[in-house]
N, C-alpha and C positions, 0 to 999 in steps of 0.2 A: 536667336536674332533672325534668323533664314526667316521662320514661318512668321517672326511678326512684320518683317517686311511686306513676305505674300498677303499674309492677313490686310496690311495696308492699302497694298493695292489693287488686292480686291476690294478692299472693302470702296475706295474713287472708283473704281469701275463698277458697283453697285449702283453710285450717285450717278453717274452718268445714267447706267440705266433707266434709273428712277427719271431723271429731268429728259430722256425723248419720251419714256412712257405719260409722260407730263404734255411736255408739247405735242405728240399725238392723240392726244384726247381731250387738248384746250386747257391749258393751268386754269383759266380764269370757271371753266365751265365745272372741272375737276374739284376748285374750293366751294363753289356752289352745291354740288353734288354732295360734298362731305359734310357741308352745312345742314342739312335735308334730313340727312343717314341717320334711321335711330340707332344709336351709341350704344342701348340697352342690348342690341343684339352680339356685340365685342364679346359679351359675357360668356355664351354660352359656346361661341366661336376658339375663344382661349382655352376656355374647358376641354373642349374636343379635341385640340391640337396637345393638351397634357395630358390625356387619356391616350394619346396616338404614342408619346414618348416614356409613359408609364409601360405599357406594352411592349416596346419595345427594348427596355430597361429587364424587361422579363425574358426578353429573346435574350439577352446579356448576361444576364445571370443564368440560364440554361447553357452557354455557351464556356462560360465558365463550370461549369458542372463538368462538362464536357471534358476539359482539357485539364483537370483535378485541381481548380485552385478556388474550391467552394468555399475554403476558410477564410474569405474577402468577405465579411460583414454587408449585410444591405444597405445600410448607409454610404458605408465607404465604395463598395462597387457602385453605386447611385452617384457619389461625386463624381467620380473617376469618367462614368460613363455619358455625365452632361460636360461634362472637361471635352469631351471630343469634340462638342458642336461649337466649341468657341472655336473649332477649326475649321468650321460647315465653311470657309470661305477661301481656305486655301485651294489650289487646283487638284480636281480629282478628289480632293477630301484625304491627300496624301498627308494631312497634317493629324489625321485622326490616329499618327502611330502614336503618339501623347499617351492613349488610354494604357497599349503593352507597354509603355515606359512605365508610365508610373506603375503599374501591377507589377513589375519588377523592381523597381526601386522602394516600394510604400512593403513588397510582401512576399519580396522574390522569385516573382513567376518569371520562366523565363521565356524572354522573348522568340525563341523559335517555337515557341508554344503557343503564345497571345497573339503573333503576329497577323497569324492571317484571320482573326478575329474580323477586323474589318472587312477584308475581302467577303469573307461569308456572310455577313450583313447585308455588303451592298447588292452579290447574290440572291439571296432571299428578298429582298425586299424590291428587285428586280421582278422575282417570279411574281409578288405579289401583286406590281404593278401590272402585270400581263395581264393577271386575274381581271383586275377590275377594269383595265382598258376594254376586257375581251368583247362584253356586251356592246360600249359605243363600236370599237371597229365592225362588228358583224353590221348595226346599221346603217353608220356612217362613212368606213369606208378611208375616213381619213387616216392620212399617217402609216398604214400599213407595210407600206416597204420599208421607212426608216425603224419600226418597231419587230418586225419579222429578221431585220440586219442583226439590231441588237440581241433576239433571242437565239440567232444561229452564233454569235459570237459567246455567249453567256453559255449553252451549249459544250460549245466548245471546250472553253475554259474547263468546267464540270467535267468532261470527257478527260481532258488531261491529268486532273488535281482527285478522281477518282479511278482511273487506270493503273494499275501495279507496274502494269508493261510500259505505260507513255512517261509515269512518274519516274522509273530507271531510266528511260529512254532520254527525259531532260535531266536528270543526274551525270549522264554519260557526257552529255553537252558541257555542264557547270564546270564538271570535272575539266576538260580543255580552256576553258576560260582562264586570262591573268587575273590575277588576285583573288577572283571569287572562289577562283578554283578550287584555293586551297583553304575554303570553310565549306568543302562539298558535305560535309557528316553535319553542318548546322542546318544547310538547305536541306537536305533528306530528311532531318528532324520537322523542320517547317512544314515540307510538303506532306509529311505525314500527318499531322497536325489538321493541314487544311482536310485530308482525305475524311477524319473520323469528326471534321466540323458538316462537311458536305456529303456527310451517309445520309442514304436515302430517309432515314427516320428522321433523323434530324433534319433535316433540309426539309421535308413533310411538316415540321411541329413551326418551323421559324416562317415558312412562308404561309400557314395556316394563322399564326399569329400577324405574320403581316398582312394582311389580307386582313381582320379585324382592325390593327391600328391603322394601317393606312386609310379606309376604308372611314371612320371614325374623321379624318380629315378633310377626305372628298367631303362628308357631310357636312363639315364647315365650311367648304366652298360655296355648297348648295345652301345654307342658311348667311353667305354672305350677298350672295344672288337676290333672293327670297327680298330683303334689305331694300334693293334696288327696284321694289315692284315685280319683280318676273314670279308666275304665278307657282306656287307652290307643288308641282304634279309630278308624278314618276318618270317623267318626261324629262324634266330637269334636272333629277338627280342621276338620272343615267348619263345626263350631257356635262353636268359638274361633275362625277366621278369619272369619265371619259377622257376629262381635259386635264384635270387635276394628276390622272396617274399619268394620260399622255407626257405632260410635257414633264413632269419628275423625272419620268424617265428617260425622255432625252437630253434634260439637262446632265441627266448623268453618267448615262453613255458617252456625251461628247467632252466629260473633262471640266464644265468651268466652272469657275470659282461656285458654290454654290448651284450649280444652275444659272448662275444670272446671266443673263441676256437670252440663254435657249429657253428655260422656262417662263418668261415674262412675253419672250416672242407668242411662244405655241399658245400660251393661256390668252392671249389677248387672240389670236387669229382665232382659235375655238370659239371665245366669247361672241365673236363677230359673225364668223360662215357658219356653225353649228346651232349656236342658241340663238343667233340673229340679236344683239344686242349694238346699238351705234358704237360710236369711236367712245365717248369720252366715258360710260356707265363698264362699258368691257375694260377700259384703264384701270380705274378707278375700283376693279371689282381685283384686277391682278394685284396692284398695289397692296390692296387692305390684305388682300389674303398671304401674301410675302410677307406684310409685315407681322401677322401675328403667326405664320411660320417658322419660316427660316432666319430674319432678325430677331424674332423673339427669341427661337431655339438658341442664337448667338449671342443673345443677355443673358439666359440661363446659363449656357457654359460659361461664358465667361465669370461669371461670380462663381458656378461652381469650382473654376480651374482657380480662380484669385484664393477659395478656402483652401483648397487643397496645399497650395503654394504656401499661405500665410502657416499652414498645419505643422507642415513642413519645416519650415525657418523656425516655428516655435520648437514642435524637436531636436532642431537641430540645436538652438540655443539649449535648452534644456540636454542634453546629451554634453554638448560642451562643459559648462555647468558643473557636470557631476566629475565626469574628468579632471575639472579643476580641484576641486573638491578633495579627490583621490590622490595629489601629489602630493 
């Protein structure tokens, strides 16, 4: 109930985003604009963006390998793990603990095991965003001290969750804490966990893969660009891949729901001072690409999480069933 609240209201705080990104780019000039847009290009657009979470489905499964619960089927890990983006909307993406839940409930991984699953993704695919920012910042310039905060924070983090010394050092802490205190032996289990998710090999294989999928999406920015007349040149895919991981990666440094508001801000201000694009084609270009991203990725989980759910209830009825059966 908590997360479909948050889900809710994230998801009105979505629509509002959507309606100033409307009124700053002229509703009226925005349906024109859509009217225009060849539609044949969506195609190849959505493709990209399922090649970007195909990939990253693969870091999931590597990840699981990792933490010994490879006996999760590729199907079923494949549910479990579009099940997470029907959360893309909670704050922080704090709602993606769903996937360790279910891996424990569907196949009893346990949770100080899966947990920091997530953190190591967002992790990685931080690094990966560095990557690809890295070329626009060297010539643009922009953004650099709020992306340079984030890497010394991320940094950080990595320093802690890989130090044997800092790792006892926040054990020693946990341990004086009320209540948590006294599951200090499941957080030592966790932070262990997070340590041999965030070894150098592995952290090396998931940001090299991120860096392919993400990368994969920036190109569907740039062929949503392309759409709008802006001229096809290497010029533009360093400025769509620039924007695209910029502002990912602010939206998710800062927490909100999705990204929304910090990624729709940055993607539309890049649109404008970097690619030089007016008010209503820079809207209009954030729009289309949110929506066959991160709403889309939240129609895929969501059916994926409604199968799982429905899976679910049928074993449970069938389970009941036999029970009955056996009296």
């Amino acid at each position: 109930m908590q997360y479909t609240r948050a889900f809710l209201l994230s998801a009105a705080f979505g629509i509002v985003v959507f309606s100033v990104l409307a009124f700053y780019g002229d509703a009226p000039r925005l349906f024109a604009t859509a009217a225009d847009y060849p539609a044949w290009l969506l195609i190849p657009v959505v493709l990209l963006t399922c090649v970007n979470y195909a990939l990253r489905w693969l870091k999931w499964r590597y990840y699981l390998r990792l933490i010994g619960a490879e006996r999760v089927s590729g199907s079923e890990s494949g549910l479990i793990f579009l099940s997470g983006f029907a959360m893309g909307l909670t704050p922080g993406k704090v709602g993606e603990i769903v996937k360790p839940i279910l891996l424990r409930d569907r196949h009893g991984v346990p949770m100080v095991a899966a947990t920091p699953i997530p953190l190591a993704e967002r992790l990685t695919d931080g690094g990966a965003m560095v990557i690809l920012a890295g070329g626009g910042l060297l010539v643009y310039r922009t953004g650099a001290a709020a992306i340079a905060v984030i890497v010394l924070g991320a940094v950080i983090t990595m320093a802690v969750l890989r130090s044997a010394r800092l790792r006892k050092l926040a054990l020693q802490i946990v341990h004086r804490l009320p209540v948590i205190g006294r599951r200090v032996d499941a957080v030592e289990r966790l932070l262990d966990s997070a340590a041999v998710l965030l070894g150098w090999r592995a952290f090396a294989i998931a940001v090299a893969l991120g860096v392919v999928s993400w990368g994969c999406e920036a190109l569907a920015f740039f062929l949503v660009l392309t759409g709008l007349g802006v001229p096809a040149t290497p010029t533009l895919l360093l400025q769509s891949t620039f924007a695209l991981a910029s502002a990912t990666l602010l939206g998710s440094a800062l927490l909100t729901p999705g990204g929304l508001g910090v990624a729709e801000a940055t993607l539309t201000y890049f649109l404008v001072a970097v690619v030089g694009l007016a008010a209503t084609p820079a809207s209009f270009a954030t729009l289309l690409i949110r929506l066959c991203t991160l709403w889309f990725g939240v129609l895929l989980g969501s059916v994926a999480l409604l199968v799982v759910s429905l899976t679910r209830a049928t074993a449970g009825r069938v389970a009941a069933t036999v029970e009955s059966f056996g009296r």
